[in-house]
C-alpha positions in Angstrom: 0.0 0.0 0.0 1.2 3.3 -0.8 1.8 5.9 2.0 1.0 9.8 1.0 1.3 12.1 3.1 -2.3 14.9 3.3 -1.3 17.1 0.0 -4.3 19.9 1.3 -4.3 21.3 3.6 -7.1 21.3 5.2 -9.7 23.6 4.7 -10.8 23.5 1.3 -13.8 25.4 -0.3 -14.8 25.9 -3.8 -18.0 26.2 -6.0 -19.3 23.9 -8.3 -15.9 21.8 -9.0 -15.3 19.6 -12.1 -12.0 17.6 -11.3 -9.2 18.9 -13.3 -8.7 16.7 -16.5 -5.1 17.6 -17.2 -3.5 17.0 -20.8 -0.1 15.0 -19.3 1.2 14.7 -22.8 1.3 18.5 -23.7 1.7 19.9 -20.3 -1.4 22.2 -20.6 -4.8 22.1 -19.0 -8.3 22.3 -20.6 -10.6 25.0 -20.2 -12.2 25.2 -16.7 -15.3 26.7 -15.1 -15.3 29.6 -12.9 -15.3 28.7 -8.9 -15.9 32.2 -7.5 -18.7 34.5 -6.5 -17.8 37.7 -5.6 -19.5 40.4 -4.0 -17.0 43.0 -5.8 -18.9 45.3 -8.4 -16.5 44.5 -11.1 -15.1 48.3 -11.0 -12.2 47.5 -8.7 -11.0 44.7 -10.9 -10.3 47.9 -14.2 -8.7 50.4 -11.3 -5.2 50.7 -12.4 -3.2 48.9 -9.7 -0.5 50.9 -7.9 2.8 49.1 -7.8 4.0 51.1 -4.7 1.5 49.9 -2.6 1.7 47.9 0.8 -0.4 45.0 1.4 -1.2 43.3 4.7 -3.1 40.1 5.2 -4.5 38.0 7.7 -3.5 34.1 7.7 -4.5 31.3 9.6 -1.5 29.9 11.2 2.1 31.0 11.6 5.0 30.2 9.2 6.3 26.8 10.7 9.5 27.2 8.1 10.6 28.8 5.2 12.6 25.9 3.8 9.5 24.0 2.2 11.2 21.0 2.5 10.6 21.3 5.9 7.2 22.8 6.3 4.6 20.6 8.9 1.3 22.4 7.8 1.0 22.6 4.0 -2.3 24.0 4.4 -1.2 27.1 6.2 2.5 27.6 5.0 1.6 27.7 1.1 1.1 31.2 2.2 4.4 31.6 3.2 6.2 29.5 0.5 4.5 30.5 -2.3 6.0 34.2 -2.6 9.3 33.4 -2.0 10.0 29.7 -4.0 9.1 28.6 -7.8 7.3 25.0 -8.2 8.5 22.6 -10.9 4.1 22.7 -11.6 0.9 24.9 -10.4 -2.0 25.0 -10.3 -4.4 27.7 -12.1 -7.0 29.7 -11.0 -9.3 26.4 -12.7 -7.3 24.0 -10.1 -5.7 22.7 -13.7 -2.0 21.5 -13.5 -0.4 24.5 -15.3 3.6 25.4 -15.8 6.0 27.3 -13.4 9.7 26.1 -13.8 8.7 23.4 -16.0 7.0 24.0 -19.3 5.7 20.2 -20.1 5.9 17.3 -19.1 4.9 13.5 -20.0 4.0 10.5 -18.2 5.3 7.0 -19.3 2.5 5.3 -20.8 3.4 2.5 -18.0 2.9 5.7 -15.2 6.3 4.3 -14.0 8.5 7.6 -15.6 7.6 11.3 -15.4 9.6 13.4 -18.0 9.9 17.2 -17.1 11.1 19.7 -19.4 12.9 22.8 -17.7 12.7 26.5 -18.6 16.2 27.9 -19.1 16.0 31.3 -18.3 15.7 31.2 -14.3 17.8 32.7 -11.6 17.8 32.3 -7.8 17.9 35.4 -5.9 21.3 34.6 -4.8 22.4 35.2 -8.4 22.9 30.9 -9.3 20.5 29.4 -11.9 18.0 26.8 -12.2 18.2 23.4 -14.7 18.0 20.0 -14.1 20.6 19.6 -12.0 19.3 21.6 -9.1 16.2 19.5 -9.4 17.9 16.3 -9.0 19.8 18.2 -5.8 16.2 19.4 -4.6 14.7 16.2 -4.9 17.5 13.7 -3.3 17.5 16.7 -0.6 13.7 15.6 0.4 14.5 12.6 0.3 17.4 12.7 3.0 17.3 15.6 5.0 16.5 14.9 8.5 13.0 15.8 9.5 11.8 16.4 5.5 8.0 16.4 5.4 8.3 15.7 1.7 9.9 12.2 1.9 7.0 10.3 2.1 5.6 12.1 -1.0 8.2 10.7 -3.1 8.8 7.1 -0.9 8.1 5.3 -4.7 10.3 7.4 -6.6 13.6 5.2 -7.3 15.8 7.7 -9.7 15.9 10.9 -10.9 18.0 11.7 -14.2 19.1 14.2 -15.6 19.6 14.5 -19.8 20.8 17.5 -20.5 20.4 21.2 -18.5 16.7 21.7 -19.6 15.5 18.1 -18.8 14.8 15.7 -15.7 13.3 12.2 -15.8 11.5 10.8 -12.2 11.4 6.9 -12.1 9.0 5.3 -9.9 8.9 1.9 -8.6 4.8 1.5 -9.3 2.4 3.5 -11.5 2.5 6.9 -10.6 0.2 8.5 -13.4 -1.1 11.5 -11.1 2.4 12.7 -9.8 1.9 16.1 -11.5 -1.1 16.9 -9.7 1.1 15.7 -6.7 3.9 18.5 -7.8 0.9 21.0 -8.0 -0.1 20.8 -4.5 2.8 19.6 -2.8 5.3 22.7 -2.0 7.0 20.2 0.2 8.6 18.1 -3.4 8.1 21.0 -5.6 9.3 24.4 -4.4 12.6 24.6 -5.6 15.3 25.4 -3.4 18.6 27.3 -4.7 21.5 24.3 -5.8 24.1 26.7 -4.2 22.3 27.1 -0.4 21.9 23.6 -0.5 26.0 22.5 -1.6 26.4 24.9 1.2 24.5 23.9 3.5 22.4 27.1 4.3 19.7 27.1 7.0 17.6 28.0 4.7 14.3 27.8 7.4 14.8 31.2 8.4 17.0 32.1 5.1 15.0 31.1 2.2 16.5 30.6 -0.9 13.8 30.5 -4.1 13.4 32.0 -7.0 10.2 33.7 -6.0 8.5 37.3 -6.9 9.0 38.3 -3.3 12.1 38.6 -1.3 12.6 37.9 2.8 12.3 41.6 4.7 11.8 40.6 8.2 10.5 37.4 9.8 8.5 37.3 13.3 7.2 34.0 15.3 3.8 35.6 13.7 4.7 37.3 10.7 6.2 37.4 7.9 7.3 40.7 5.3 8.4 40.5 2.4 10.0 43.1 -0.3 9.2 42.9 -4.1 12.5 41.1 -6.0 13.1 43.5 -8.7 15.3 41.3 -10.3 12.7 38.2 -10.4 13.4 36.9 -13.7 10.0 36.5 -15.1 9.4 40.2 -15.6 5.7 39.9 -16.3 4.3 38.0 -13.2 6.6 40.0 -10.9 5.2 40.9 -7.9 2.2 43.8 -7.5 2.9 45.4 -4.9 5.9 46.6 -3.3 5.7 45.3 0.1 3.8 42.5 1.8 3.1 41.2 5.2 1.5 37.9 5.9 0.3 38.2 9.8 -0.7 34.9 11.5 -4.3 35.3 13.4 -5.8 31.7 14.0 -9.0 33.2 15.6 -11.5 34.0 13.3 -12.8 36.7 15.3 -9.4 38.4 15.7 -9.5 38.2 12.0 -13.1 40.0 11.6 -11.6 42.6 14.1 -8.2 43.3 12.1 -10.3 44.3 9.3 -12.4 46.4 11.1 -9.3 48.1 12.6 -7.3 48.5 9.5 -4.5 45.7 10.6 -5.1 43.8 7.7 -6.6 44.5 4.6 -7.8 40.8 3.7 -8.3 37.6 5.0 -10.4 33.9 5.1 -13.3 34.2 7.2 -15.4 31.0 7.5 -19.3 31.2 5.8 -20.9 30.1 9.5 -19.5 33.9 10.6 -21.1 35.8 7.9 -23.4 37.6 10.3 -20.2 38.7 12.5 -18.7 40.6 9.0 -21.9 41.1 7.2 -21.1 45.2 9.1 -18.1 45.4 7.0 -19.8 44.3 3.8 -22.3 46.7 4.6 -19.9 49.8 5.1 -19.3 49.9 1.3 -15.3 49.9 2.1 -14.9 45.7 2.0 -16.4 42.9 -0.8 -16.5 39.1 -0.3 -15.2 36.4 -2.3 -16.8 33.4 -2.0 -15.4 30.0 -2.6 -18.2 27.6 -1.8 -19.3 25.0 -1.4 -16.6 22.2 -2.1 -15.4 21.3 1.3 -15.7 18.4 3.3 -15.7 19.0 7.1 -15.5 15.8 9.2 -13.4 13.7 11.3 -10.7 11.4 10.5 -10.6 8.1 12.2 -7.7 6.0 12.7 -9.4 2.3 12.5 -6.0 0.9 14.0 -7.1 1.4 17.2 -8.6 -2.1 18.1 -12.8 -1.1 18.6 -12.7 0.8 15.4 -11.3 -1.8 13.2 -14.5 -3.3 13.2 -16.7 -1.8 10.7 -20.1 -2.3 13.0 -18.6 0.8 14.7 -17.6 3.2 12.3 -21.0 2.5 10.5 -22.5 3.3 14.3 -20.4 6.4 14.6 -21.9 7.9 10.9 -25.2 6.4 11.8 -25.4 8.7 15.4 -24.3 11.9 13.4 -27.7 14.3 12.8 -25.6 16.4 10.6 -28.8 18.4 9.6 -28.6 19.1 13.1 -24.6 20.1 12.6 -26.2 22.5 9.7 -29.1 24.3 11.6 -26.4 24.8 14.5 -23.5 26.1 12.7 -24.5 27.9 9.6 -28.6 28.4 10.0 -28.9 26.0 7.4 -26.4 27.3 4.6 -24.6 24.4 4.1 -25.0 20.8 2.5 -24.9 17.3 4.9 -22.2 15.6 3.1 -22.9 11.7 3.2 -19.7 10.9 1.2 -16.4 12.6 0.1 -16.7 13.7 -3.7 -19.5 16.5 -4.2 -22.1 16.7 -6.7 -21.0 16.9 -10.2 -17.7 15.6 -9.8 -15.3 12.3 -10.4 -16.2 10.1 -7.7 -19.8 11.1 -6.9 -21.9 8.4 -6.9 -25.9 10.2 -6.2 -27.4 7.0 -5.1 -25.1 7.0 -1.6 -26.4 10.9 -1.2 -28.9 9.0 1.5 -28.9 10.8 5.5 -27.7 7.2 7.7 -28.8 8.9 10.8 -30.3 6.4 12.8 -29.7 6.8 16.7 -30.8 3.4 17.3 -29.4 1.3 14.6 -26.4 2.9 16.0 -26.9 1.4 19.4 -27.4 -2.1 17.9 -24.8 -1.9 15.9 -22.6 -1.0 18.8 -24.0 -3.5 21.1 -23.0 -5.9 18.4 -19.6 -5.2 18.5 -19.3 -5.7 22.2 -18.5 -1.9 22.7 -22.0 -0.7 24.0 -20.2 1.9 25.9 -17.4 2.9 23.6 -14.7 5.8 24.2 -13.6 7.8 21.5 -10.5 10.3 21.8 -11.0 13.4 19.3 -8.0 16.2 18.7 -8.9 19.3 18.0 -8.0 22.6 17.7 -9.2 26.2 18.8 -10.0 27.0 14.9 -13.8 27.0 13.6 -16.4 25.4 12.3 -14.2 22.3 13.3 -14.6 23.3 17.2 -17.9 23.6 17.1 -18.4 21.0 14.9 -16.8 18.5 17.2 -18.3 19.7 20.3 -22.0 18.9 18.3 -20.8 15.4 17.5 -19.2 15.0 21.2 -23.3 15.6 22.3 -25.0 13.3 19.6 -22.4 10.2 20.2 -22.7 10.2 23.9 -27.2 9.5 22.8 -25.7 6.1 21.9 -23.3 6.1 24.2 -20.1 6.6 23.0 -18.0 8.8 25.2 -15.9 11.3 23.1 -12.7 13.2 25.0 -12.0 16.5 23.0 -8.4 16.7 23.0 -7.3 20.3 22.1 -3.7 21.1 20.4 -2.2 23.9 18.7 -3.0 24.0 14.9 0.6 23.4 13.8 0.9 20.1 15.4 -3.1 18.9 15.1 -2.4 16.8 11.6 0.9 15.2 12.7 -0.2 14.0 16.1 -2.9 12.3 14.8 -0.8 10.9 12.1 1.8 9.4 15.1 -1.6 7.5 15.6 -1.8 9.4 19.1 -5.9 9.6 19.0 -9.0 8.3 17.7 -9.6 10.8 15.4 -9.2 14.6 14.4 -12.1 16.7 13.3 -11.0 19.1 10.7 -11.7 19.9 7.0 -10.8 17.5 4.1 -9.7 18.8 0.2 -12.4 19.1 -2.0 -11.2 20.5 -4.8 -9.2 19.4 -8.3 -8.2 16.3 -9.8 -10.0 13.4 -7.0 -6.6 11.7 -6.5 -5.3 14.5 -4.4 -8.0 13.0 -1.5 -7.5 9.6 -2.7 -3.8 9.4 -2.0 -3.9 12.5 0.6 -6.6 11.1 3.1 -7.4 7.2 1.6 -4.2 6.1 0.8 -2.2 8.4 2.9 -0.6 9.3 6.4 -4.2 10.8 7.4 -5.1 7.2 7.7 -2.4 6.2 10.3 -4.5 3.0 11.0 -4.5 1.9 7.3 -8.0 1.8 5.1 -9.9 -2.0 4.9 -8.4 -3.6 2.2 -11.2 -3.6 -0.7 -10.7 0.4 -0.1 -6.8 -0.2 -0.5 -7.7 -1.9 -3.6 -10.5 0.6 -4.8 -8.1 3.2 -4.6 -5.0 1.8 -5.9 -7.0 1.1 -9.3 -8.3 4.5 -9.7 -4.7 6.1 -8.7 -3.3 3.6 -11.3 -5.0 5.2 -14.7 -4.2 7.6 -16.7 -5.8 10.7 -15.7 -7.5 11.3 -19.3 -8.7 7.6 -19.3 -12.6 8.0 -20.1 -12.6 5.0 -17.3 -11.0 6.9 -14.7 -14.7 8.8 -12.9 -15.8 4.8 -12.7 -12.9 4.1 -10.8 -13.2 6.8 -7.9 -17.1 6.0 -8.2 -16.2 2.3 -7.1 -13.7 4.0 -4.5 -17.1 5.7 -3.1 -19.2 2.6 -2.8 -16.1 1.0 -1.4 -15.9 3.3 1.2 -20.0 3.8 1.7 -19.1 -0.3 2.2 -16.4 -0.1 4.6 -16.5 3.6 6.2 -13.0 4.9 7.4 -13.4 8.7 8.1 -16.7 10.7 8.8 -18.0 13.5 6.6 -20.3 16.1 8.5 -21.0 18.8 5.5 -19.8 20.9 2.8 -19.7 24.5 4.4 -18.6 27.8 2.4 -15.5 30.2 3.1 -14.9 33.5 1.4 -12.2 36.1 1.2 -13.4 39.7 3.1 -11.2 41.9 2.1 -11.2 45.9 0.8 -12.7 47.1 -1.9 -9.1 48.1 -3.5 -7.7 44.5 -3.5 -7.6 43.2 -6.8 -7.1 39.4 -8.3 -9.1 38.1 -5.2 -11.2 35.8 -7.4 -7.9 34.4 -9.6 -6.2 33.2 -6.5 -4.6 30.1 -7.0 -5.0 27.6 -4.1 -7.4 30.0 -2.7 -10.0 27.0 -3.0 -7.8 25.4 -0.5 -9.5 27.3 2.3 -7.3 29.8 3.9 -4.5 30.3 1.8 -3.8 33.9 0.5 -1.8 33.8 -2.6 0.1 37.2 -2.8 1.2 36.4 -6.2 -2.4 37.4 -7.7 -3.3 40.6 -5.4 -2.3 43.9 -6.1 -3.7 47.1 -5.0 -6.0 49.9 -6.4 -4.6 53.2 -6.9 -6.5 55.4 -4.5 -8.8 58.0 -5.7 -8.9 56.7 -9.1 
């Protein structure tokens, strides 16, 4: 079985998705459908931008690192990565695998190769250059530098080859047909570190050393500014704006109050709040983004620990979840109960398994059953919402059936990787929702967000659909048997698809063409740049 570390991070929201076909032969991505609703009367997008401007925004979680190679919350830290470092592969504003440092690239028809070919006209900021080489270096750096949360990512990759300056071949030692979209998301394999900070060994966590629009000004335990690099070598997506800071504020109601105050000028601020910043919409001075409603909140379960490896009691946990309930209580109804993974209208979805389970006392039968009438279930969480809330709901309607659950509350930074130790039951959070349906499929299925391991005719349902080519007509029937699968033998629990949007003031512009915005909560200073005022 394959282990993948979560590629997502973790709260993901987007409208109406269509997984991302992506054209692996060519390099280029079809056409996609616009994920966004904005409040925004259009007339701020034709402002001319100034380029001296200063931006602040508000992000959830602090920088953990700025070598990427060493990042523990890829969620969160894209944030912090993405202005600074280059990746080999992008994604658009479409969630389509687009190029960055590489132009194409081809997958072996066997999925056991991936052939990249390199632009030749990049420079680091410390003045060394980028080819195939310094892939090779950044990839065997992953793979052996002590404490690299990349490693497992590439834990099937046996070689990587060099032919020539401008070209890099990846060998694997299985099919690995969906890498790209793996490269896409995953700044942990893909940002590319300067070859000269690494031969020198540079501590390059609080020294980056990319090739990025935006250069290191002054780093804080919660924030991060940075300069625009003038000499960034792609002259025509250089930075927007001439200064940027990236403020860490986890609570979602410091966040409202930054805005209000003029601390930040944009930032993610969860759909059940919308009454909290309706004011500032109101004022005339802020517009909303919206990204809705392609996330997944739920808990993960590790089914390692001995009374949930039987499936009676997973089946009995979903069965005592009212998530209509969860709905009425957290968002007044705006969201969607989510009775599998894979929304509406997307690879995966099956509409016959779009059935409510709840069932209070076919949970307690099932439980008694399993000889676990009175079952204990230990559930991290962390201080951020809807997941909080969301927990504390499902704490009340599991103990009607009588399962005990202890909310164990941790820091944000080290929520994912202490349930992936397999220290707990489970960890309520958010799951990706968004782009080609192998990024959950290996992430969360396949992947170290399953620390117990998935029931084998899971394992086998996803290992086919991860095998395929990703244009093979075939390939929706695959994760559609990976649904059933799991609708068969439940591993984690999905609660409901709940909408985020973007706040932010009416001068921000390129909001809406965020990349990796659908992620959730990360602000992609790449796209944003800043009205002039006045005109």
């Amino acid at each position: 079985m394959k282990s993948r570390p979560f590629r997502r991070p973790v709260r993901v929201l987007s409208l109406a998705l269509l997984a991302a076909v992506v054209a692996l032969a060519t390099g280029c991505a079809g056409a996609g459908a616009d994920r966004t609703a904005s409040s925004a009367s259009g007339a701020t997008q034709h402002r001319a931008a100034d380029p001296d401007a200063e931006l602040t925004v508000g992000q959830i979680g602090a920088p953990t690192s700025l070598d990427p190679h060493l990042i523990r919350n890829p969620t969160t830290d894209l944030a912090y990565i993405l202005p600074l470092y280059d990746m080999l592969v992008q994604l658009d504003a479409q969630q389509h695998v687009a190029p960055m440092l590489a132009t194409s690239w081809a997958v072996a028809p066997d999925g056991r190769s991936l052939t990249l070919q390199l632009r030749n006209d990049v420079t680091f900021q410390d003045g060394s250059r980028f080819d195939s080489a310094v892939v090779k270096a950044n990839l065997e750096r992953v793979k052996t530098l002590p404490g690299s949360t990349g490693a497992p990512l590439l834990s099937t990759v046996t070689a990587v080859d060099t032919d020539g300056p401008q070209a890099v071949r990846i060998s694997f030692s299985e099919p690995e047909f969906a890498f790209p979209v793996v490269l896409a998301t995953q700044p942990g394999i893909s940002a590319m570190v300067s070859g000269k900070a690494i031969s020198e060994g540079t501590d390059i966590s609080r020294n980056p050393a990319g090739s990025g629009p935006f250069r290191l000004a002054q780093l804080g335990q919660d924030r991060l500014s940075l300069d625009r690099n003038d000499s960034y070598w792609d002259p025509a997506n250089k930075a927007k704006v001439k200064r940027a800071t990236v403020i860490s504020l986890s609570d979602d109601t410091a966040r409202i109050a930054a805005l209000q105050s003029g601390q930040i000028s944009l930032t993610m601020l969860p759909g059940h709040l919308a009454k909290s910043y309706q004011p500032l919409l109101d004022s005339g001075r802020f517009t909303k983004t919206e990204f809705a409603p392609g996330s997944v909140y739920g808990s993960y379960v590790n089914i390692g620990r001995p009374e949930l490896s039987d499936v009676r009691v997973r089946k009995a946990l979903s069965m005592a979840l009212d998530r209509n309930e969860m709905n009425q209580a957290v968002l007044g109804g705006a969201g969607k109960p989510a009775f599998q993974f894979y929304p509406p209208d997307t690879a995966g979805h099956v509409a016959a398994l779009d059935k409510d389970p709840y069932d209070p006392e076919g949970a307690k039968r099932l439980l008694a059953e399993a000889g676990v009438p009175n079952l204990t279930f230990n559930m991290i969480i962390t201080g951020s919402e809807p997941s909080q809330t969301l927990a504390t709901i499902a704490q009340a309607q599991l103990a009607r059936v009588g399962v005990t659950v202890n909310l164990q509350r941790v820091t944000g930074v080290e929520a994912r990787s202490t349930f992936r130790r397999g220290a707990a039951d489970g960890y309520t959070s958010g799951f990706v929702a968004v782009g080609d349906p192998s990024i959950w499929a290996g992430d969360t299925v396949l992947g170290a967000d399953s620390p117990g391991g998935v029931p084998p005719v899971v394992a086998a349902a996803a290992t086919a659909a991860l095998n395929m080519q990703i244009d093979d007509p075939q390939r929706p029937a695959a994760f559609e048997k990976l649904s059933q699968a799991l609708a068969d033998e439940p591993v984690h629990l999905t609660y409901l698809r709940i909408p985020v949007n973007f706040v932010g003031s009416d001068r921000i512009i390129g909001i809406d063409s965020m990349p990796y915005a659908q992620w959730g909560s990360v602000v992609n200073l790449r796209a944003l740049s800043v009205a002039q005022a006045g005109v």
